[in-house]
HTML snippet that shows the backbone in 3Dmol.js (N, CA, C, O; Angstrom):
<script src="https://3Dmol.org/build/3Dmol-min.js"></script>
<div id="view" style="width:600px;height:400px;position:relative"></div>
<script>
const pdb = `
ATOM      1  N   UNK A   1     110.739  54.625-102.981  1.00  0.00           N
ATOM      2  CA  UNK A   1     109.825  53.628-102.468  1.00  0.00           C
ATOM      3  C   UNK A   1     110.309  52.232-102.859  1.00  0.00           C
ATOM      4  O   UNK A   1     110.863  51.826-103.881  1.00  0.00           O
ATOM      5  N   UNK A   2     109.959  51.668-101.816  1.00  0.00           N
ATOM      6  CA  UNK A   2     110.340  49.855-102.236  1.00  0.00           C
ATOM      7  C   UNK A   2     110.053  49.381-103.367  1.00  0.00           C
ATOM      8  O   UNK A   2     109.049  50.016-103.690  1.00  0.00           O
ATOM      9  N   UNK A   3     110.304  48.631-104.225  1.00  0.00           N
ATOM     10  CA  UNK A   3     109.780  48.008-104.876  1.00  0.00           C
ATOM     11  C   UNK A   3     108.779  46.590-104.205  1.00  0.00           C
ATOM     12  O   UNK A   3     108.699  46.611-102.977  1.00  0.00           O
ATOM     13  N   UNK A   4     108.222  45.695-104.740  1.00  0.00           N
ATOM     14  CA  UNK A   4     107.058  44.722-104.227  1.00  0.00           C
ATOM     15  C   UNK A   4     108.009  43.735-103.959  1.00  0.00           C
ATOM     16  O   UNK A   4     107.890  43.151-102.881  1.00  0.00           O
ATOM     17  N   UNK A   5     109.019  43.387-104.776  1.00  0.00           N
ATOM     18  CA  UNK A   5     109.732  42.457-104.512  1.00  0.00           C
ATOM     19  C   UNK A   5     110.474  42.128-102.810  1.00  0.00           C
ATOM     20  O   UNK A   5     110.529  41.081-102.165  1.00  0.00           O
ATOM     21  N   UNK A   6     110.938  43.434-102.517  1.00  0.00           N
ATOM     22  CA  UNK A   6     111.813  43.752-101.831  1.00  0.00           C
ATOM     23  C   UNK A   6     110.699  43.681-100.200  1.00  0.00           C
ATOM     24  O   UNK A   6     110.914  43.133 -99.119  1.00  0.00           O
ATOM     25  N   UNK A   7     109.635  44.421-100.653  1.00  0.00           N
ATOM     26  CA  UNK A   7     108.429  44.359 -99.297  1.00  0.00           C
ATOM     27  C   UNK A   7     108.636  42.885 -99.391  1.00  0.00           C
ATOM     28  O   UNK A   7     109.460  42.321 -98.671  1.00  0.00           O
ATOM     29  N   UNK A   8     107.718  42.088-100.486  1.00  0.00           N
ATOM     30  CA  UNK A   8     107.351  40.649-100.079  1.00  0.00           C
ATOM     31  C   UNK A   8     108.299  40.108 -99.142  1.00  0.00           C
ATOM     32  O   UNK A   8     107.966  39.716 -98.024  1.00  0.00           O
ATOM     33  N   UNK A   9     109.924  40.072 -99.749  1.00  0.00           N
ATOM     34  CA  UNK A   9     110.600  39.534 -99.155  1.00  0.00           C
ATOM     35  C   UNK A   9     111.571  39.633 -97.393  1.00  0.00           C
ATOM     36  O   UNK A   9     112.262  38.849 -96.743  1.00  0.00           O
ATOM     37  N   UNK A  10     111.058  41.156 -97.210  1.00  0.00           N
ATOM     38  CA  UNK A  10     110.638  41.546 -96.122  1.00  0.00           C
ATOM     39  C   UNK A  10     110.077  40.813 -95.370  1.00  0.00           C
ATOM     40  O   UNK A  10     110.601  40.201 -94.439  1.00  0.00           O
ATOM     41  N   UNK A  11     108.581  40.790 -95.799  1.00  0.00           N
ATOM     42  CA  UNK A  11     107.661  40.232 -94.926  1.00  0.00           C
ATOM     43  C   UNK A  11     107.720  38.955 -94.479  1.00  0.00           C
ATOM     44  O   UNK A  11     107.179  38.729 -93.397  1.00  0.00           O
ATOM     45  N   UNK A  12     108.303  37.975 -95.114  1.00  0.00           N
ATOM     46  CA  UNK A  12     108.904  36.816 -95.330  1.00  0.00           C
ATOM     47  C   UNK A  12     109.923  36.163 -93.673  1.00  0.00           C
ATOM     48  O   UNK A  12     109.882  35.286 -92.811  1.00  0.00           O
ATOM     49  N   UNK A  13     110.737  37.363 -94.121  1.00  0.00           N
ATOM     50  CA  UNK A  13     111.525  37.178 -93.177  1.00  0.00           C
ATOM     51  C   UNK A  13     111.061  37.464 -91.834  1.00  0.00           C
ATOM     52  O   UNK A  13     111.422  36.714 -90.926  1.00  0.00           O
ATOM     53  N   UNK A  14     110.120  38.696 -91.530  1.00  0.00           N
ATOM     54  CA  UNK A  14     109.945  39.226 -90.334  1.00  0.00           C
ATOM     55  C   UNK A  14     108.701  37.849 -89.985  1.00  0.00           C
ATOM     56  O   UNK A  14     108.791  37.112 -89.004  1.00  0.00           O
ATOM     57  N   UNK A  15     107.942  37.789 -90.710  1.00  0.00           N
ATOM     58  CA  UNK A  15     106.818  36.049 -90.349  1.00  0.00           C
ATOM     59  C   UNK A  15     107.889  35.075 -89.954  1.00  0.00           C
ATOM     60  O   UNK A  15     107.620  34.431 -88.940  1.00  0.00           O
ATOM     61  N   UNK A  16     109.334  34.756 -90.669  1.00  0.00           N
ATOM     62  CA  UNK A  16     110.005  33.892 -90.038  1.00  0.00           C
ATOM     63  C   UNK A  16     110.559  34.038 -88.509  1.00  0.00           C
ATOM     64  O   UNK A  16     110.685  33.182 -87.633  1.00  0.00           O
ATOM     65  N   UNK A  17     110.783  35.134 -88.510  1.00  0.00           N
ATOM     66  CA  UNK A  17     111.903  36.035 -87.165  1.00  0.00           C
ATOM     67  C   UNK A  17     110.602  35.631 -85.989  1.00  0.00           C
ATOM     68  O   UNK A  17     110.701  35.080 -84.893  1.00  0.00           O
ATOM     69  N   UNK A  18     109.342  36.170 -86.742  1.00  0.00           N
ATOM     70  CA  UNK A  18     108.507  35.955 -85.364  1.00  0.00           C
ATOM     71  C   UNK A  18     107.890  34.265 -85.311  1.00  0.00           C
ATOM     72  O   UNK A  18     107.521  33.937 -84.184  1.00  0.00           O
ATOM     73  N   UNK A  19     107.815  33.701 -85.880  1.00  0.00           N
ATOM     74  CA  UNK A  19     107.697  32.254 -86.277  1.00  0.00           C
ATOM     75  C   UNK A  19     108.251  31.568 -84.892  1.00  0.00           C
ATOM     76  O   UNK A  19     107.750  30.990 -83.928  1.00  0.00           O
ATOM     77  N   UNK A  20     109.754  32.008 -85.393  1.00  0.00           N
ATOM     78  CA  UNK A  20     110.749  31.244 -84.914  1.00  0.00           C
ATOM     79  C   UNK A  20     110.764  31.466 -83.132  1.00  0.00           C
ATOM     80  O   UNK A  20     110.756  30.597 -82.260  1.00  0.00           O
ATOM     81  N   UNK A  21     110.790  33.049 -82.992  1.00  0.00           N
ATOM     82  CA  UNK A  21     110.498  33.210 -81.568  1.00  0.00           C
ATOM     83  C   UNK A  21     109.396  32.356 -81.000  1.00  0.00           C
ATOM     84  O   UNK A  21     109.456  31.384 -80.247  1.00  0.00           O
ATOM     85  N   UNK A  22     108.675  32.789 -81.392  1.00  0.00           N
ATOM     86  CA  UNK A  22     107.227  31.939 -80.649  1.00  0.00           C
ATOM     87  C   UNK A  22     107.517  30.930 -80.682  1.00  0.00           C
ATOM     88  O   UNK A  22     107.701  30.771 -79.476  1.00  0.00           O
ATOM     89  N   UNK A  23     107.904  29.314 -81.432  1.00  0.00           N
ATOM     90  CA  UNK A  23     108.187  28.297 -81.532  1.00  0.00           C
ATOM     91  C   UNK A  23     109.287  28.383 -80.279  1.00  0.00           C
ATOM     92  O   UNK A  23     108.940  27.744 -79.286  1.00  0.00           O
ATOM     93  N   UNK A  24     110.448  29.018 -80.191  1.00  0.00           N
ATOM     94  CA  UNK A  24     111.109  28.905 -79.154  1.00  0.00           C
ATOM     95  C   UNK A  24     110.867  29.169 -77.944  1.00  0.00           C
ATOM     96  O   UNK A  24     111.521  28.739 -76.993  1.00  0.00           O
ATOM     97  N   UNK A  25     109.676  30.073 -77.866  1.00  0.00           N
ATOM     98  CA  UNK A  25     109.306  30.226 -76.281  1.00  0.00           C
ATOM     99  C   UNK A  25     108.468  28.988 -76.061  1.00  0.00           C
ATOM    100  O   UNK A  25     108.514  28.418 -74.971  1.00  0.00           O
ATOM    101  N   UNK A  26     107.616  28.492 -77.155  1.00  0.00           N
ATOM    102  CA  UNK A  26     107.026  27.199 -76.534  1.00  0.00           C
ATOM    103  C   UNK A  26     108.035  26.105 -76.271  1.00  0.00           C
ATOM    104  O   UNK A  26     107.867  25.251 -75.400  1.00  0.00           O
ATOM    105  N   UNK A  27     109.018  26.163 -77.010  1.00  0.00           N
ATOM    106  CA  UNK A  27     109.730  24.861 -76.433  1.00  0.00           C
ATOM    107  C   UNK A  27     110.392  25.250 -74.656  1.00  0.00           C
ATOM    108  O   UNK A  27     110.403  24.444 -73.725  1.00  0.00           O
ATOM    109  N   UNK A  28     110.892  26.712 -74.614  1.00  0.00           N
ATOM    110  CA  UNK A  28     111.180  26.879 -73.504  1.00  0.00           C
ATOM    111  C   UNK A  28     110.440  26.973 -72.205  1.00  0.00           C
ATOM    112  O   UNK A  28     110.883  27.044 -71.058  1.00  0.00           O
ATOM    113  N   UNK A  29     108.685  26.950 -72.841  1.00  0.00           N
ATOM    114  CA  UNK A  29     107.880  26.643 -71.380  1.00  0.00           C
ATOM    115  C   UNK A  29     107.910  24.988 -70.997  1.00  0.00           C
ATOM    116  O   UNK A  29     107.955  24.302 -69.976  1.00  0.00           O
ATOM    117  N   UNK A  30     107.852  24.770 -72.576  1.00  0.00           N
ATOM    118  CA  UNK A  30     107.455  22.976 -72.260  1.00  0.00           C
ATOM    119  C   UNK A  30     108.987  22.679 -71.125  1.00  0.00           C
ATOM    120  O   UNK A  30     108.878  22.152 -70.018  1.00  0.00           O
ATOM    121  N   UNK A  31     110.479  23.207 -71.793  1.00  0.00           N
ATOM    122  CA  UNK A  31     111.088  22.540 -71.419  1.00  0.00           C
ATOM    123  C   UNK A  31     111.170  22.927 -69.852  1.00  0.00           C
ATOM    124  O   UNK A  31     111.506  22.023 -69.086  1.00  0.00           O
ATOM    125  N   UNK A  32     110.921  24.052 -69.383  1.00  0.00           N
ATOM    126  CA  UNK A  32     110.980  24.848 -67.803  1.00  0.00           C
ATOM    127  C   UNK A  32     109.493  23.331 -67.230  1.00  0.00           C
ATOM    128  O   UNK A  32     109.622  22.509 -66.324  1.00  0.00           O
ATOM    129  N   UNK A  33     108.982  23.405 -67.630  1.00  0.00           N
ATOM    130  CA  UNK A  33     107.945  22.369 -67.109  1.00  0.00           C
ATOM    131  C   UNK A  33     108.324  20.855 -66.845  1.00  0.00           C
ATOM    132  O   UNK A  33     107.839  20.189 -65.931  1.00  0.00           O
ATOM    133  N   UNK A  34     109.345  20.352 -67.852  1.00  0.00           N
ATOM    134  CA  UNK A  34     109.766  18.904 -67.576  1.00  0.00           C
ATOM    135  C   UNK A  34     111.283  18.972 -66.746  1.00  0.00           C
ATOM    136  O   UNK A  34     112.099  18.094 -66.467  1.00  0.00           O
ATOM    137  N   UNK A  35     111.251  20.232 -66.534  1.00  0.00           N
ATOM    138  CA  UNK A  35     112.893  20.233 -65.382  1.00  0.00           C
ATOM    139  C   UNK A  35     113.470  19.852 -66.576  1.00  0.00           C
ATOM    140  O   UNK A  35     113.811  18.669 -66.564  1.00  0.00           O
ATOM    141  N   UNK A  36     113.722  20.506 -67.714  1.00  0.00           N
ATOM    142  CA  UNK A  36     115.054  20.459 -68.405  1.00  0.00           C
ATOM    143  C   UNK A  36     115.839  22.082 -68.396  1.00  0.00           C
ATOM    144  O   UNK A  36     115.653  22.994 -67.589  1.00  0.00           O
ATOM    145  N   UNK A  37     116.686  22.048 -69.502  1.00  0.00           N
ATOM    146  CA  UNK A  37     117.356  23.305 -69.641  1.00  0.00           C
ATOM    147  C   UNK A  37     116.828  23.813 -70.590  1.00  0.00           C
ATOM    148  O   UNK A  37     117.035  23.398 -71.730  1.00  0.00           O
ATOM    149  N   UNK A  38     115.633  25.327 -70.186  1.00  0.00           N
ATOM    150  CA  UNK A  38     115.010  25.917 -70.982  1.00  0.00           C
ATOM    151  C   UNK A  38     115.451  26.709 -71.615  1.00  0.00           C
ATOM    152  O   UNK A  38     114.640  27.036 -72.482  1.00  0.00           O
ATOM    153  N   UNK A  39     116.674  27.434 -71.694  1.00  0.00           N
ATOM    154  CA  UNK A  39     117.258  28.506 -72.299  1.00  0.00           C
ATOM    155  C   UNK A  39     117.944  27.406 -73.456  1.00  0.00           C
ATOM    156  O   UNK A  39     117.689  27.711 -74.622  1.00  0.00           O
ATOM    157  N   UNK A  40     118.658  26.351 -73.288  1.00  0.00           N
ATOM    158  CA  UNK A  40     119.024  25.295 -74.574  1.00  0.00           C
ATOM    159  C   UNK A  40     117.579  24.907 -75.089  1.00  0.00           C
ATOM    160  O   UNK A  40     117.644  24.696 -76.300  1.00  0.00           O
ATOM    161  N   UNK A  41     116.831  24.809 -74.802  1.00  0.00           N
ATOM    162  CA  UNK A  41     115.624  24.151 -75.419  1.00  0.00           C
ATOM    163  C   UNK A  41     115.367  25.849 -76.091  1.00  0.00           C
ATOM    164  O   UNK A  41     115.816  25.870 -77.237  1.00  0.00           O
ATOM    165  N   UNK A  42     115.064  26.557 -75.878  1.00  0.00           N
ATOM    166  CA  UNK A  42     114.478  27.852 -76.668  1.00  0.00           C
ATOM    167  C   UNK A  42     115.539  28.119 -77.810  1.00  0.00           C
ATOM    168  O   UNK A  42     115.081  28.409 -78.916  1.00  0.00           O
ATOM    169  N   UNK A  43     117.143  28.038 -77.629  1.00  0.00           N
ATOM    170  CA  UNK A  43     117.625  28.268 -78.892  1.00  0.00           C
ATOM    171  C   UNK A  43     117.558  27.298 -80.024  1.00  0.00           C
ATOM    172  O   UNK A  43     117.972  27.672 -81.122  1.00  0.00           O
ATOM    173  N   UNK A  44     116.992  25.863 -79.849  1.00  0.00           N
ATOM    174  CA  UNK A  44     117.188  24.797 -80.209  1.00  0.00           C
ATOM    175  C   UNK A  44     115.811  24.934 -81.306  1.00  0.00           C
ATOM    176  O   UNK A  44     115.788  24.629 -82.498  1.00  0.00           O
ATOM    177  N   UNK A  45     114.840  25.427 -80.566  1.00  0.00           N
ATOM    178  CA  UNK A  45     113.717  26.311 -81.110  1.00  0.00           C
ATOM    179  C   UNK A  45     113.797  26.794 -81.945  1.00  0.00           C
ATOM    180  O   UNK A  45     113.203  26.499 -82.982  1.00  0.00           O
ATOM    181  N   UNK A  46     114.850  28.056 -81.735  1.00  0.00           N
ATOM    182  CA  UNK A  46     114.790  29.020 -82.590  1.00  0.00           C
ATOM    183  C   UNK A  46     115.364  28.339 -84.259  1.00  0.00           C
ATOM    184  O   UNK A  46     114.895  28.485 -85.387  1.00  0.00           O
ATOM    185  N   UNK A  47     116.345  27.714 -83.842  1.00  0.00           N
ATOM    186  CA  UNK A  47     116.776  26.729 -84.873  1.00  0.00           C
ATOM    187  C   UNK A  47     116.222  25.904 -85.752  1.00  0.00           C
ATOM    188  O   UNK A  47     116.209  26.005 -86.979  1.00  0.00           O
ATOM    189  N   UNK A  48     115.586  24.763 -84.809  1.00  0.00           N
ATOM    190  CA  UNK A  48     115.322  23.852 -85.468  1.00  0.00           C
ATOM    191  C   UNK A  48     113.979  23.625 -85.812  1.00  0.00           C
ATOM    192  O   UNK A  48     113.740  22.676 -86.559  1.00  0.00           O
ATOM    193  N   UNK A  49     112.879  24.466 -85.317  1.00  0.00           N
ATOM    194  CA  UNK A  49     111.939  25.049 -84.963  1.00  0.00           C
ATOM    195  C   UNK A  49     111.030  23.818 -84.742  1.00  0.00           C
ATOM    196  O   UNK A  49     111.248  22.989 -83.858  1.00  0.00           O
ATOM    197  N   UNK A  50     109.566  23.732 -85.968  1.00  0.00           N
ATOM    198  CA  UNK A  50     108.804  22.571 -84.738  1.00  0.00           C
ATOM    199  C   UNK A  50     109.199  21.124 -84.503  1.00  0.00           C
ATOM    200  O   UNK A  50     108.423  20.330 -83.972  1.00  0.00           O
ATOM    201  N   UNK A  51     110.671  20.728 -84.990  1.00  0.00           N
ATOM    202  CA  UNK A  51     111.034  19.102 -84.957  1.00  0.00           C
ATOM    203  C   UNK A  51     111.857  19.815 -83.152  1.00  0.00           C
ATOM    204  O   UNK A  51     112.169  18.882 -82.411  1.00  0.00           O
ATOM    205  N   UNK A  52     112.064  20.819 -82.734  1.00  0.00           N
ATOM    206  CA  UNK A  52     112.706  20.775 -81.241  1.00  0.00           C
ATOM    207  C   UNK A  52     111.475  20.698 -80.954  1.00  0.00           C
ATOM    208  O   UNK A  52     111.221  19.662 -80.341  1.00  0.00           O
ATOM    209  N   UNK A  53     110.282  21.599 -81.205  1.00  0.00           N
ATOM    210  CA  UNK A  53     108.986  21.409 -80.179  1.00  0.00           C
ATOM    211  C   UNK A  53     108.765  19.784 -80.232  1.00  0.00           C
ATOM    212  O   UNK A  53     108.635  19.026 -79.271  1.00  0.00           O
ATOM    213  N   UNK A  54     108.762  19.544 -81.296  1.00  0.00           N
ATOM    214  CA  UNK A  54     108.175  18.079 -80.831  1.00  0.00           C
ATOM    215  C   UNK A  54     109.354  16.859 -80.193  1.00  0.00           C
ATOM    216  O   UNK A  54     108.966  15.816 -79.665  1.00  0.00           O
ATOM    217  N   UNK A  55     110.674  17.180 -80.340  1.00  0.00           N
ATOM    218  CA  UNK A  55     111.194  16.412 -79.453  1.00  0.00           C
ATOM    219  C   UNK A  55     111.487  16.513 -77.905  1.00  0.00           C
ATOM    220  O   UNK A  55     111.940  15.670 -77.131  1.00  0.00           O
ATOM    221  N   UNK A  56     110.971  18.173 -77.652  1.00  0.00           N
ATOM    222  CA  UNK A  56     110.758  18.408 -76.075  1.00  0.00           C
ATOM    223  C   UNK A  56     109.669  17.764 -75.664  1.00  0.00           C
ATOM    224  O   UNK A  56     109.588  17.317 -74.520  1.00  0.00           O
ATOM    225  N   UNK A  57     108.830  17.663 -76.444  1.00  0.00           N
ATOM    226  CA  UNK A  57     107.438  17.253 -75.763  1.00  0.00           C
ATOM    227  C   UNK A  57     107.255  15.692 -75.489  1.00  0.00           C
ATOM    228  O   UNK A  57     106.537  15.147 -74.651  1.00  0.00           O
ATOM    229  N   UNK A  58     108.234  15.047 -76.571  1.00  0.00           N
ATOM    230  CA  UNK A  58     108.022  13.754 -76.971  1.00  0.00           C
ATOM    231  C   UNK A  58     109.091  13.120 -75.374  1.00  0.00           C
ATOM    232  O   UNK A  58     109.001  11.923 -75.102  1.00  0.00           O
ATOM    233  N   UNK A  59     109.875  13.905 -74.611  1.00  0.00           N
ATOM    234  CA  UNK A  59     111.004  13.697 -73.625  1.00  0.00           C
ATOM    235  C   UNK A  59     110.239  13.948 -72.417  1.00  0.00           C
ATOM    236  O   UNK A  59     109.479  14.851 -72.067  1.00  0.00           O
ATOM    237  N   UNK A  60     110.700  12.797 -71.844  1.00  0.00           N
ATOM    238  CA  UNK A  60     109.938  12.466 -70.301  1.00  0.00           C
ATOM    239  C   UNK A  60     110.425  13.533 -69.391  1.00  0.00           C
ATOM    240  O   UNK A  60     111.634  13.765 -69.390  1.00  0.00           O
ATOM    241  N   UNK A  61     109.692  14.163 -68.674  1.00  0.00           N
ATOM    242  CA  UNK A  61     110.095  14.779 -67.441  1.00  0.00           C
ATOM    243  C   UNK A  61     111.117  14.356 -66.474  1.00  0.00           C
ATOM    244  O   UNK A  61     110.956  13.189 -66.114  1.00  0.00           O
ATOM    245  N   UNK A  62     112.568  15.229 -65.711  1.00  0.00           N
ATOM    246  CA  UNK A  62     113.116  14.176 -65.323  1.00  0.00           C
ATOM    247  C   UNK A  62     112.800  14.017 -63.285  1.00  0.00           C
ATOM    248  O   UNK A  62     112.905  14.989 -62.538  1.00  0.00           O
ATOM    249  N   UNK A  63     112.588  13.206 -63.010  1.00  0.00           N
ATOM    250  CA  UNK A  63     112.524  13.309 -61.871  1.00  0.00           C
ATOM    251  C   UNK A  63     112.929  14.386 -60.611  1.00  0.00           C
ATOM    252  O   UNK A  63     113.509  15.321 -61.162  1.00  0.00           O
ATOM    253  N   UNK A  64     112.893  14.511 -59.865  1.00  0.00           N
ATOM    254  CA  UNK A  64     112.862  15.555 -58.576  1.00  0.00           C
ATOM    255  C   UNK A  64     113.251  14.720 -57.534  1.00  0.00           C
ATOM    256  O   UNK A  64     112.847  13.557 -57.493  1.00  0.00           O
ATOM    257  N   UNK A  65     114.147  15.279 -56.506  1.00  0.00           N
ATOM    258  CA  UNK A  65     114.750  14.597 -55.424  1.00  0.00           C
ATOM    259  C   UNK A  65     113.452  13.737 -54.699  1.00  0.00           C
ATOM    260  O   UNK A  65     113.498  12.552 -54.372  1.00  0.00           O
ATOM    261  N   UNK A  66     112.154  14.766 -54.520  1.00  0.00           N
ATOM    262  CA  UNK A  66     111.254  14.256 -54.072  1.00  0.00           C
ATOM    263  C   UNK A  66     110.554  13.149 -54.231  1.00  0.00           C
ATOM    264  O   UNK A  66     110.206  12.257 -53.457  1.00  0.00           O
ATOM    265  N   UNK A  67     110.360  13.405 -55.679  1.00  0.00           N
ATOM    266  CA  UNK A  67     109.808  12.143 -56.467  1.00  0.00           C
ATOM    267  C   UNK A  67     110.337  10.651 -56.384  1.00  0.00           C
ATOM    268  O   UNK A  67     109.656   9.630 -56.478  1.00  0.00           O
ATOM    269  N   UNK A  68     111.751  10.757 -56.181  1.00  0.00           N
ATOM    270  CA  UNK A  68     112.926   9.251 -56.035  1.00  0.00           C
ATOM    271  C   UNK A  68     112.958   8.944 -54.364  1.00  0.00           C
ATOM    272  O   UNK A  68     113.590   8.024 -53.845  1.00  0.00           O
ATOM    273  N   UNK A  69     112.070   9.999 -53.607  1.00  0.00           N
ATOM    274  CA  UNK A  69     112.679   9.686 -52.162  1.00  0.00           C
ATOM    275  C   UNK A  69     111.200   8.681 -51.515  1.00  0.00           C
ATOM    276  O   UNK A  69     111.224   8.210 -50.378  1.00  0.00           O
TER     277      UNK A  69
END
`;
const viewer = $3Dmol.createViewer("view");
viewer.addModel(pdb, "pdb");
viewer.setStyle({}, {cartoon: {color: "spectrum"}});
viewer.zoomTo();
viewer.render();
</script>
């Protein structure tokens, strides 16, 4: 059987692993929403976690052919 040490530090990691996902799928909806590149914005996530959420959010949407015509 585990020792406590070894669980805690377990648990640790798997709260980070899922942390980190979730933080990256939000950056990758925000970023699919402002027409950026959501698959770079989700690893950027996974990384850098909520300083990418908040610099996707803090980044202007970029225009649409439509929008400039």
């Amino acid at each position: 059987m585990a020792d406590l040490g070894t669980a805690l530090w377990a648990g640790i990691v798997l709260g980070y692993a899922v942390t980190a996902v979730a933080v990256g799928g939000l950056c990758l909806y925000v970023a699919e929403e402002k027409g950026r590149s959501a698959w770079s914005w989700f690893f950027l996530g996974l990384l850098l976690g909520i300083f990418a959420l908040i610099a996707i959010a803090g980044t202007p949407a970029r225009a649409t052919k439509a929008d400039r015509a």
